[in-house]
N, C-alpha and C positions, 0 to 999 in steps of 0.2 A: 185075100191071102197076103198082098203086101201089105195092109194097113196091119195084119199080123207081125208081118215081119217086122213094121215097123217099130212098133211097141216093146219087141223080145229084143231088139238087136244087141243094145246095148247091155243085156245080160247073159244072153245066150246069142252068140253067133253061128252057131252050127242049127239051132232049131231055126233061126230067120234064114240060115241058106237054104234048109229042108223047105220052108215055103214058100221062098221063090221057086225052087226045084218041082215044087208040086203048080204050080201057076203056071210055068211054064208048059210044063207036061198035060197038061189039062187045056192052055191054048193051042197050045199043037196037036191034041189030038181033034180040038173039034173044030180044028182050021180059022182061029180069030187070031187077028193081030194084036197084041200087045199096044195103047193106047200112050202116044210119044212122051208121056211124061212119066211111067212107071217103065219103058223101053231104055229111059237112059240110067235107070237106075241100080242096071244090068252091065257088068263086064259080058263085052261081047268075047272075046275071047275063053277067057275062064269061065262066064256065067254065074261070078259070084254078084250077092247084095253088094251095093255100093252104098257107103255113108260115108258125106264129104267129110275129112277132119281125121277119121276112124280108122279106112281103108281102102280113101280114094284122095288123090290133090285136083284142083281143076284148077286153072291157070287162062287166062285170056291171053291169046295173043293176035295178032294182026286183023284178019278175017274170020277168028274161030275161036271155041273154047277148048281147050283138050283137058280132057280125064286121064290122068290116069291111075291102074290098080296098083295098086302096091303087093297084092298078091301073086299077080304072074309079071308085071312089069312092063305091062303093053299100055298102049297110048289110044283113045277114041279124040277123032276131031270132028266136031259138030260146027257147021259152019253158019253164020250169021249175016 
């Protein structure tokens, strides 16, 4: 579903949210974790697609990288 997403995003962004939304929904139901590199590619907050450039900034600072969404305005720090 993300390699879906991936391909639509830049034309349609609400069908690439729709298949994160189903990806999501389909790990949670049959209790798997999301694999940390399609995980970050996820606002945790709002649970939109993230594509750097589009509708996310990612910024190195000290001990970490922060994301953050440009749609809700929240901040992820993944630390290194």
């Amino acid at each position: 579903m993300f390699k879906l997403a991936e391909k639509v995003f830049l034309e349609d962004q609400e069908l690439a949210q729709r298949y994160v939304e189903i990806a999501r929904k389909i790990c949670m139901k049959n209790k798997v974790r999301l694999p940390k590199k399609l995980k970050y590619r996820i606002c945790n907050h709002c649970f939109s697609y993230l594509w750097p450039g589009q509708n996310c900034s990612i910024r190195l600072r000290n001990r970490h990288v922060v994301i953050k969404c440009k749609k809700c305005k929240k901040q992820t720090r993944l630390y290194y």
